[in-house]
C-alpha positions in Angstrom: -53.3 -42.9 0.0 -49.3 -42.3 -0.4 -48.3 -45.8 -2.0 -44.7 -47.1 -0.6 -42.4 -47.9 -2.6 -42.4 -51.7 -4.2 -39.1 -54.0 -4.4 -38.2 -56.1 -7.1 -41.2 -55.7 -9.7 -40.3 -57.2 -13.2 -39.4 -54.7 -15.8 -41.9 -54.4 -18.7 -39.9 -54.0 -22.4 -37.8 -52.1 -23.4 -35.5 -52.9 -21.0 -35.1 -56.9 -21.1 -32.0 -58.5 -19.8 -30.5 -58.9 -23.2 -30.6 -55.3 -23.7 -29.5 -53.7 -20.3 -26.4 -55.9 -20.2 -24.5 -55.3 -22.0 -24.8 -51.8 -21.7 -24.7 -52.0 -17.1 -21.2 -54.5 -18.6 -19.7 -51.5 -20.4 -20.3 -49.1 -17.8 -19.0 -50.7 -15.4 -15.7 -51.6 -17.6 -15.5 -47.5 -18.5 -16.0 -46.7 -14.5 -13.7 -49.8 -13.6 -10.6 -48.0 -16.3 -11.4 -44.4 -14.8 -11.5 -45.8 -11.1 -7.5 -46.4 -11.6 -7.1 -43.1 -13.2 -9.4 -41.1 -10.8 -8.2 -39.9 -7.6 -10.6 -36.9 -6.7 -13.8 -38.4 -5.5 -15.7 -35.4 -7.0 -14.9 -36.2 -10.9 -15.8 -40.2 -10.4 -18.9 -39.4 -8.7 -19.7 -36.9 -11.4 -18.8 -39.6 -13.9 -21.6 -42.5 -12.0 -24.5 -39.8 -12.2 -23.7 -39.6 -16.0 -23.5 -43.0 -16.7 -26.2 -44.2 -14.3 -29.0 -41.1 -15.7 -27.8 -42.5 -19.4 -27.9 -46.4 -19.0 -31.7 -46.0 -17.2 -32.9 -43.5 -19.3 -33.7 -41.4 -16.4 -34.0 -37.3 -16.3 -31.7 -36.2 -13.0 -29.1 -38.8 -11.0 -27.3 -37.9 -7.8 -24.8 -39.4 -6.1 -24.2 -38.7 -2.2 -21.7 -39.6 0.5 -22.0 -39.6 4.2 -20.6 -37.1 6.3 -20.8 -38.7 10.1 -19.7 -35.6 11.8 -22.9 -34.0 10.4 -24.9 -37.0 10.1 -26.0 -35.8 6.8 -25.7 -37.5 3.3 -23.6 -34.3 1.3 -24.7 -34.6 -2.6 -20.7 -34.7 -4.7 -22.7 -35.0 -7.9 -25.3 -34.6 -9.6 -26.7 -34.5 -13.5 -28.4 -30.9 -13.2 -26.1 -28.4 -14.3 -23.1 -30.6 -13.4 -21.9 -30.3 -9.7 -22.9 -26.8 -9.3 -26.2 -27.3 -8.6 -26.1 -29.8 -5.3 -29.1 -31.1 -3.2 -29.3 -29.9 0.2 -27.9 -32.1 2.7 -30.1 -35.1 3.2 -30.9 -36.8 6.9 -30.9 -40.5 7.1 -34.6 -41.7 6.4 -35.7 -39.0 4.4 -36.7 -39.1 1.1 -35.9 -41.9 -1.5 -31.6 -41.4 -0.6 -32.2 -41.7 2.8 -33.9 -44.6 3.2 -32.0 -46.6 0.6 -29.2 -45.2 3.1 -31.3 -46.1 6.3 -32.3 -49.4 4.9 -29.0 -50.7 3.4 -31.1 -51.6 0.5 -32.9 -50.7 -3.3 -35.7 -48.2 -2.7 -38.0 -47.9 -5.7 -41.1 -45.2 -5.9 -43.8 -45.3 -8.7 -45.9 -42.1 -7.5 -43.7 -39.9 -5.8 -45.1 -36.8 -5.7 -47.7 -38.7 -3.2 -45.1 -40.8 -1.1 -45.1 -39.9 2.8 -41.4 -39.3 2.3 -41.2 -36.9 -0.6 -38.5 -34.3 -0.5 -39.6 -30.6 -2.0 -36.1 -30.4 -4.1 -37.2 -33.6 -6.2 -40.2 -32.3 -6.4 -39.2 -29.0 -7.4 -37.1 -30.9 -10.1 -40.9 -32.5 -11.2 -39.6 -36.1 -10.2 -42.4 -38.1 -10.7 -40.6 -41.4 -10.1 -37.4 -42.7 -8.4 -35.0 -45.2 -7.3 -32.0 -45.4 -5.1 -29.5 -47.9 -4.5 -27.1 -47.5 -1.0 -23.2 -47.2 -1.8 -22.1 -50.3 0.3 -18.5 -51.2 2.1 -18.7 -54.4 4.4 -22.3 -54.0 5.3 -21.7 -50.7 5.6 -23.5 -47.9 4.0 -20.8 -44.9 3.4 -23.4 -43.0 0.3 -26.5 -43.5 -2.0 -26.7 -42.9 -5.4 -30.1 -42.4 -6.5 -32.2 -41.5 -10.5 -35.3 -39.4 -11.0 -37.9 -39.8 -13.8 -40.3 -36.7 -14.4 -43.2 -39.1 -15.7 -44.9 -41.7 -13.5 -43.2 -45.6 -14.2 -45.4 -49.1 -13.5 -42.3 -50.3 -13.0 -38.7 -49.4 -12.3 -37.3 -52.2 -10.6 -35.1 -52.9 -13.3 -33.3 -49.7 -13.1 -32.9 -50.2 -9.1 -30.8 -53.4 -10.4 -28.5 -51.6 -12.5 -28.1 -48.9 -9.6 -27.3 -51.8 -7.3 -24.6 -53.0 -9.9 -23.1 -49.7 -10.5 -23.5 -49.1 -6.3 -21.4 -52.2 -5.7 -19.1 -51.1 -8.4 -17.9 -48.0 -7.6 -18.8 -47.8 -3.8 -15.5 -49.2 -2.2 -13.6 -47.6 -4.9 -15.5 -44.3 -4.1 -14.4 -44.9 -0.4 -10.7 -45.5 -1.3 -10.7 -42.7 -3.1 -12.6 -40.1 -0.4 -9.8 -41.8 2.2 -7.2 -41.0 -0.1 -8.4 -37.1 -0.4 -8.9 -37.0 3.2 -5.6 -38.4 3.9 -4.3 -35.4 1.3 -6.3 -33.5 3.3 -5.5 -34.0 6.6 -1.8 -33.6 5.4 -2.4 -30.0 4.5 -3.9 -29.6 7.3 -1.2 -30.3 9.2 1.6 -28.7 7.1 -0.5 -25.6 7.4 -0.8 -26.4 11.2 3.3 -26.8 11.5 4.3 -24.6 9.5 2.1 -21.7 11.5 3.1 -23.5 14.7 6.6 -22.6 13.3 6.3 -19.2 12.2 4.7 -18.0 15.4 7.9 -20.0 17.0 9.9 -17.5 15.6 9.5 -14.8 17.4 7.7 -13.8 21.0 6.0 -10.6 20.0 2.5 -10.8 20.5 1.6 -8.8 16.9 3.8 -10.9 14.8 1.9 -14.3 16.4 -1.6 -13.0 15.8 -0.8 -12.3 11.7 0.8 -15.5 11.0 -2.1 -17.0 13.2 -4.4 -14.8 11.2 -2.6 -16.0 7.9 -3.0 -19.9 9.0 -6.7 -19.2 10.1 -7.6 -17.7 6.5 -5.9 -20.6 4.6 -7.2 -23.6 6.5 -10.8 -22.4 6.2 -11.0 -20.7 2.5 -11.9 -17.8 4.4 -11.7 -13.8 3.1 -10.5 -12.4 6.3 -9.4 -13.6 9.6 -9.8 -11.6 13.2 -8.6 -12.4 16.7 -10.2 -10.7 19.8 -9.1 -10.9 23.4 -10.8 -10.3 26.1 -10.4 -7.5 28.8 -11.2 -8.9 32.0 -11.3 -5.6 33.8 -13.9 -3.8 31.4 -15.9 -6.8 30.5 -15.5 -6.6 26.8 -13.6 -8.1 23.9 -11.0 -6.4 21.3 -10.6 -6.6 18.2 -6.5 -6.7 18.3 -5.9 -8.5 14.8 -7.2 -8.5 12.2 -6.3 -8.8 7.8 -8.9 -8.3 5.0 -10.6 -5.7 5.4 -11.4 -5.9 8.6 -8.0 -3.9 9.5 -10.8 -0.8 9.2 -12.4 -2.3 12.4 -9.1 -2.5 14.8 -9.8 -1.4 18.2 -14.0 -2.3 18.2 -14.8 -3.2 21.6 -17.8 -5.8 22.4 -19.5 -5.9 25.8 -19.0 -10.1 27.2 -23.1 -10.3 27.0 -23.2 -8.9 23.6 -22.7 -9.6 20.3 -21.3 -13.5 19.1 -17.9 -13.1 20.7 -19.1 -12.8 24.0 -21.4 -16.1 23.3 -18.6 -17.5 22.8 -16.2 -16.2 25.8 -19.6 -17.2 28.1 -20.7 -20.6 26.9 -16.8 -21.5 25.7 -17.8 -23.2 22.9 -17.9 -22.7 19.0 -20.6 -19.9 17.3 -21.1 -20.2 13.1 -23.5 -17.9 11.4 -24.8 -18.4 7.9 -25.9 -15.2 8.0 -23.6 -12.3 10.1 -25.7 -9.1 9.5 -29.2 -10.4 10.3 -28.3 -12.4 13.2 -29.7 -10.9 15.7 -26.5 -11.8 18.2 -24.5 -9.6 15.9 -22.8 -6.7 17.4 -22.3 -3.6 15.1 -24.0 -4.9 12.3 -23.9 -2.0 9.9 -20.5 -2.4 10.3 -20.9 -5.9 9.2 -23.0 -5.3 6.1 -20.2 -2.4 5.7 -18.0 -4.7 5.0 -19.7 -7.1 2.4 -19.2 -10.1 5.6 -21.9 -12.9 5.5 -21.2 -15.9 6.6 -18.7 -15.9 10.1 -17.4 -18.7 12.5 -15.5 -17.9 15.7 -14.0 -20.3 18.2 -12.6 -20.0 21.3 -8.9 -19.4 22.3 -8.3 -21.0 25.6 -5.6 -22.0 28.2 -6.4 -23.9 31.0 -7.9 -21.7 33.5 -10.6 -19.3 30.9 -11.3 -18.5 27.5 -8.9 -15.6 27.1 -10.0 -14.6 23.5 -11.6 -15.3 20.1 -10.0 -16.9 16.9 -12.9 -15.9 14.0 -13.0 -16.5 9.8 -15.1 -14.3 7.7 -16.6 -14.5 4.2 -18.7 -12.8 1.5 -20.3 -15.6 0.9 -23.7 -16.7 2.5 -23.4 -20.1 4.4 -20.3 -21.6 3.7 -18.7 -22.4 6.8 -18.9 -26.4 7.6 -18.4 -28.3 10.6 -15.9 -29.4 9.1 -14.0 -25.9 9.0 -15.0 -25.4 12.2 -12.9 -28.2 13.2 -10.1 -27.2 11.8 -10.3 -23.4 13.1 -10.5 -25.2 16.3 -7.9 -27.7 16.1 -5.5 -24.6 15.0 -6.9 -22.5 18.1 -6.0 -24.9 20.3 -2.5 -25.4 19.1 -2.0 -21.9 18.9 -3.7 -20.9 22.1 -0.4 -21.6 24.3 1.7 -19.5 21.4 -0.5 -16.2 22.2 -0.7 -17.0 25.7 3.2 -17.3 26.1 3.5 -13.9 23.4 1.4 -11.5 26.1 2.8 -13.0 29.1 6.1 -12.0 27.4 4.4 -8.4 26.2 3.5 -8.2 30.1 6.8 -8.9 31.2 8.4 -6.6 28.6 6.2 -4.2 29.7 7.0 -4.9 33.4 10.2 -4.1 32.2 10.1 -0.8 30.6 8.0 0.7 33.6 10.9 -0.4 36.1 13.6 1.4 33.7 11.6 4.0 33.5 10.9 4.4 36.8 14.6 4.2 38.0 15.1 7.1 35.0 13.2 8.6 36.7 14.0 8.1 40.5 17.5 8.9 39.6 16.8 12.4 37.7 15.0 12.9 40.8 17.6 12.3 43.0 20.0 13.9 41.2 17.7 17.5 40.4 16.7 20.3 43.2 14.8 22.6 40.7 10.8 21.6 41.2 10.2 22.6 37.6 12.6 20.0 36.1 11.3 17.6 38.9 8.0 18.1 37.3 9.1 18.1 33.6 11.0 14.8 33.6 7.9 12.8 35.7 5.7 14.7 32.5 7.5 12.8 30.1 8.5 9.8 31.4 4.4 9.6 32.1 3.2 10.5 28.7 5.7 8.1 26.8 5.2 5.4 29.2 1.6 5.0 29.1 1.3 6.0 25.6 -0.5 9.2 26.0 -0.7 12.1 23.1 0.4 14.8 26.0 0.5 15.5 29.4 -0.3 18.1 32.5 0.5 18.5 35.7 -1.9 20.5 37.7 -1.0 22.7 41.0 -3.6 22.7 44.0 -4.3 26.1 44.7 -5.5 26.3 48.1 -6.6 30.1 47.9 -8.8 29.6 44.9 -9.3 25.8 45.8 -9.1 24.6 42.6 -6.4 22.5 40.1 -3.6 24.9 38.2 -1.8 24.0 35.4 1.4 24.5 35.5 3.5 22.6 33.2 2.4 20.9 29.7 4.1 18.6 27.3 2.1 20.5 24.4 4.7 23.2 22.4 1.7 25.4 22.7 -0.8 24.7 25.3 -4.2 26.8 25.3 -4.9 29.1 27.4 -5.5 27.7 31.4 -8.4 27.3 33.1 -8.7 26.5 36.7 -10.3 23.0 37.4 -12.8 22.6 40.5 -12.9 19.8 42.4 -14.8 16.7 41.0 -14.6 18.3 37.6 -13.4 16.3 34.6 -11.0 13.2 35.6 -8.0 15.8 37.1 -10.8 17.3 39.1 -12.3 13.4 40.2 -8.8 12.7 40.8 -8.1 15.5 43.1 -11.7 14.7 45.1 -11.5 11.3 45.4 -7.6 11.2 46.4 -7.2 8.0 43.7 -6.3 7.3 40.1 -9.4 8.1 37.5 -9.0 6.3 34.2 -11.6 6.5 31.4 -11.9 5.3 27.9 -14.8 7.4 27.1 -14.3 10.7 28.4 -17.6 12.5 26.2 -19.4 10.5 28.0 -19.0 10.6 31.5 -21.6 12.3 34.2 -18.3 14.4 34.9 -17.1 15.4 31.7 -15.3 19.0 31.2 -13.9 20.1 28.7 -11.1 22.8 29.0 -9.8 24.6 26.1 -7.8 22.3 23.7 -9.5 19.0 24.6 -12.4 18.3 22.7 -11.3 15.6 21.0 -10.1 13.6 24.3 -11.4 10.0 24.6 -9.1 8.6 26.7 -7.6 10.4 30.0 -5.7 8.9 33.2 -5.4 11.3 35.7 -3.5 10.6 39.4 -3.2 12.9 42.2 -0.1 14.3 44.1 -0.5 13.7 47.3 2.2 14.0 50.1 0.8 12.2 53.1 -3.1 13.4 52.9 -2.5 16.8 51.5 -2.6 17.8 47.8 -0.1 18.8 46.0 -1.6 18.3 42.2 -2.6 16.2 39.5 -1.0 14.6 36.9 -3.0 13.8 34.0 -2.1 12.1 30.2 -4.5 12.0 27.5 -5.3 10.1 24.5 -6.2 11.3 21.5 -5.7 8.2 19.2 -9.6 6.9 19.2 -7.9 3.1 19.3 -6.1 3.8 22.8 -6.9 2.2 26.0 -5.5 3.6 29.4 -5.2 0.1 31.4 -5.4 -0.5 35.9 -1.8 -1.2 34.4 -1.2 2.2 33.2 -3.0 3.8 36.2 -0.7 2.0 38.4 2.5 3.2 36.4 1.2 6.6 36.9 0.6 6.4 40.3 4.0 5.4 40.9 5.3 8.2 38.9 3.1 10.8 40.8 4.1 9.2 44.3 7.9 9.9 43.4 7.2 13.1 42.2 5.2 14.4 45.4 8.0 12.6 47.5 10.5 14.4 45.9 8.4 17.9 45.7 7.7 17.6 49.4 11.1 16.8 50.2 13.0 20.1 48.6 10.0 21.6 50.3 11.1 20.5 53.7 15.1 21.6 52.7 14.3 24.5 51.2 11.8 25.2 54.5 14.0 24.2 57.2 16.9 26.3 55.2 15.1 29.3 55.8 13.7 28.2 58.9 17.2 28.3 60.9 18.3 31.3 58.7 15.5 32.7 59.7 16.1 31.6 63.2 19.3 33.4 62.9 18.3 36.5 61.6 16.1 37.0 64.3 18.7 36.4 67.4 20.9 39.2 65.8 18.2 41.0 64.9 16.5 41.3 68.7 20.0 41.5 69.9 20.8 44.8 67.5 17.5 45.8 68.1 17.1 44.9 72.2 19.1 48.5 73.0 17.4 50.4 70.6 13.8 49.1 72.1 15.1 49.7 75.5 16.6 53.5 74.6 12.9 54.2 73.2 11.0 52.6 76.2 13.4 55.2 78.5 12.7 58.2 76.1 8.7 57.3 75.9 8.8 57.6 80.1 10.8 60.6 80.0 9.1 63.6 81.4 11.3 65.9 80.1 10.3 65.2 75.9 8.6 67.6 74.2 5.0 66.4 73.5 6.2 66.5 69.8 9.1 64.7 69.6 7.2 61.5 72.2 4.8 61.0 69.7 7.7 60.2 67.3 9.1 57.8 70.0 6.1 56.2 70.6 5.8 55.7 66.4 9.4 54.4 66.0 8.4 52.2 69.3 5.9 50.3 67.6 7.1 50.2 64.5 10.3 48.3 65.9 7.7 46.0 68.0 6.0 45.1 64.7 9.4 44.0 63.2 10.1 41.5 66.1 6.7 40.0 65.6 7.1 39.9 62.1 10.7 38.2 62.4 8.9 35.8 65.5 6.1 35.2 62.7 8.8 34.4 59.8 10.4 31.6 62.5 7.4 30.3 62.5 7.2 29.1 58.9 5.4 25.4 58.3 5.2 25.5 54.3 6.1 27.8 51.3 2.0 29.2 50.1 2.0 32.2 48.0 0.0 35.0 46.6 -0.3 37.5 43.7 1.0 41.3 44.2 1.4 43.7 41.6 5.3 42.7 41.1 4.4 39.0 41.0 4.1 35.8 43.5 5.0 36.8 47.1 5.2 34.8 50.4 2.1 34.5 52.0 3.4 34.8 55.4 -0.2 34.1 56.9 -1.6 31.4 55.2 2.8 29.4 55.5 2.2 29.9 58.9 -0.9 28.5 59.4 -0.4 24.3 60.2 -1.5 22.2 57.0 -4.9 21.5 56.6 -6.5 18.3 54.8 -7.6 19.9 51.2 
């Protein structure tokens, strides 16, 4: 049967009470002197484990503090291998530490290796016996400090007296001097706090914010590398927008909301730490991870007060060394700065908001100001390709003959050869069948991917059609090469405008240049029936004359109908509804069938 541990047994020889005196008196004096010296709690612990193992004769001492945020007694010193080697945190009531802690009083155990409370470190250690002895302020236990033997003792009540000395000793001054670092600290903390509060102050760019975020982040938590990630409501996903370390290389990396430990946090709004990053099984992209030497990671949530609009997240190389306590602190720092990143995209929105409207009363008043359908076309191109951020730019003519997409003009200096696009093929071609902006981030992938000469690289496209009323006119299409871009609902919308001014301008010099010729043509046709009404009428009279050679009335009869063909042709060319043309061996020609024909719904 596991024996418990006995109080207050009398302690056999050597150690009499004329012998330990004196020596517990001079320890106490040597920790007393270094107390007022001593103001990192670390080096005095370290220097109560020495003295205790030394003036008990035992093999191992530890001394541990209580960390109420974790519930957990944290070991700042111990006698194996100086403070490198630390015992796992300890819960209240177990082993010989935590119940001194739990009891607020000695705990003594002859036989521990078969005590009901054994811990496996001691054990591992070969403790054999033990005592403990709480660290006491006002009734108030705030650590433990605690000696191991590796051979069995009768009796070791003795040495639980001299740890109760040395506990009442050093424990208040102990807890001075943990307030006193805390207080240090704390004060850090918040210089680091103001000072990044300050920096990000400084400017309203959102890019600027995030590093100096990034930069606080790293600092306050010992980290290696800092990320922020914000969340794209209209995808479902989180981006990787910020990041230093080397964790620039993964800029751009997208994360689904139910994946990966970002979206835990973005769902359940709450705090994620990971001891161990690549074998988590939450991790997203974990070659990527181990690619990168991360190991331990701890993210929090950035937050206003509607949603969690993004992720504030430390990194290190190390395995497990994130506390609770850093995750305070990354928290107490994303929730200062939460309002700064907040206020620095609402400002990139509105400066954004900004450079569309410029751009789009560029573009309105090239428009206004140019009759030439090429330039029309050009300066819509460009204005479209820088606004949105695209590599280059197309605009694509509806061919109603061959009912398919045209290119016509290109921002490349040397576009590839053309291809005509069908309907529903590739984005222009969805575009054009479904009448509505098509944006897509992963183009390689799509159930309607085409690839035309030129574009195997594409990732990203936006494509908008031309529409005036119902009918189509074209597509305009920008594309991406840059694997990092995103086309945004905000760029399709951009586009869209841009393409709706275009086609209202297009359709407009359309309707000029078609009602121009429509009265000229008008025109033509009154003095051409009234030059041509006498000679009709003279070869109607000559075609009825009896007296005409047989000969010469075929002739009339020729010259007859060929003049009736030119009044149907000039009643046909008055009846012009839109400018379609066709191919002839000298070039494009008016199609004078299909322009007369009333529009149709493509």
């Amino acid at each position: 049967m596991a024996r418990e541990p006995r109080q207050r047994e009398r302690m056999d020889p050597p150690f009499t009470q004329r012998v330990v005196e004196p020596r517990v008196l001079r320890a106490l004096h040597e920790i007393a002197v270094a107390i007022g010296g001593v103001l990192d709690p670390v080096a005095l612990a370290q220097l109560v484990v020495d003295q205790a193992r030394d003036l008990v004769g035992a093999d191992l001492a530890h001394l541990y503090f209580y960390e109420p945020r974790a519930d957990r007694l944290v070991s700042m010193a111990s006698t194996l291998h100086g403070s490198g080697d630390l015992d796992p945190p300890i819960v209240p009531g177990e082993g010989v530490a935590g119940q001194a802690f739990q009891r607020r009083e000695p705990v003594v155990v002859h036989d521990y290796s078969r005590w009901q409370h054994a811990r496996s470190y001691a054990l591992g250690h070969g403790v054999q016996a033990a005592a403990a002895a709480p660290l006491l302020v006002a009734d108030r236990a705030v650590g433990v400090i605690t000696v191991g033997f590796r051979t069995c003792r009768a009796a070791v009540d003795e040495q639980a007296n001299v740890l109760s000395l040395l506990a009442a000793q050093v424990g208040p001054a102990l807890e001075v001097v943990r307030l006193y670092r805390d207080a240090q600290q704390s004060e850090r903390e918040a210089r680091v706090l103001y000072e990044a509060l300050r920096a990000m102050g400084g400017t309203l760019e959102l890019q600027p914010r995030l590093e100096r975020l990034l930069d606080a982040a790293a600092h306050l938590t010992e980290a290696d590398m800092a990320e922020v990630e914000l969340v794209d409501p209209a995808r479902a996903e989180v981006e990787l927008v910020a990041a230093n370390g080397d964790n620039r290389r993964a800029l751009g990396l997208r994360t689904p909301l139910e994946r990966g430990l970002s979206g835990v946090i973005v769902r359940e709004q709450r705090p994620v730490r990971t001891s161990n990053m690549p074998d988590d099984p939450r991790t997203w992209a974990p070659d990527l991870v181990r690619e990168e030497g991360i190991r331990s990671w701890l993210g929090v949530p950035l937050a206003d007060e509607e949603r969690v609009f993004g992720v504030l997240a430390v990194a290190s190389r190390q395995e497990d060394v994130f506390t609770e306590e850093h995750e305070r602190r990354l928290a107490s720092l994303a929730g200062l700065a939460a309002a700064a990143v907040r206020e620095a995209r609402l400002y990139a929105q509105a400066q954004w908001n900004l450079e569309r409207r410029a751009a789009l009363l560029r573009v309105s008043r090239r428009l206004a100001a140019e009759s030439d359908p090429s330039q029309v076309m050009r300066a819509v191109l460009e204005e479209a390709v820088v606004l949105v951020g695209g590599s280059f730019g197309a605009i694509f003519r509806w061919d109603e003959a061959q009912r398919a997409l045209v290119r016509v003009w290109d921002t490349r200096p040397t576009p590839p050869p053309s291809r005509s696009i069908r309907l529903g093929d590739g984005a222009s071609g969805q575009a054009a069948a479904r009448r509505r902006p098509v944006l897509t981030n992963d183009s390689q992938h799509e159930p309607w991917r085409f690839a035309p000469a030129g574009t195997t690289d594409v990732r990203a496209v936006a494509a908008v059609p031309l529409l005036d009323s119902s009918r189509l006119l074209g597509v305009l299409t920008v594309v991406a090469l840059d694997p990092h871009q995103r086309f945004t609902p905000e760029d399709g919308e951009t586009l869209e405008l841009l393409a709706a001014s275009a086609a209202a301008k297009l359709a407009g010099l359309e309707r000029t240049r078609l009602h121009a010729i429509t009265l000229a043509g008008r025109e033509l046709a009154h003095r051409l029936n009234n030059d041509l009404a006498l000679a009709v009428g003279t070869l109607d009279l000559l075609r009825e004359e009896p007296a005409v050679p047989a000969a010469l009335r075929n002739m009339v009869c020729d010259a007859a109908e060929g003049l009736a063909a030119a009044v149907r042709a000039i009643a046909q060319f008055q009846g012009l509804a839109r400018f379609e043309t066709k191919e002839t061996p000298l070039g494009p020609a008016l199609d004078i069938e299909r322009s007369t024909q009333p529009a149709e719904l493509s």
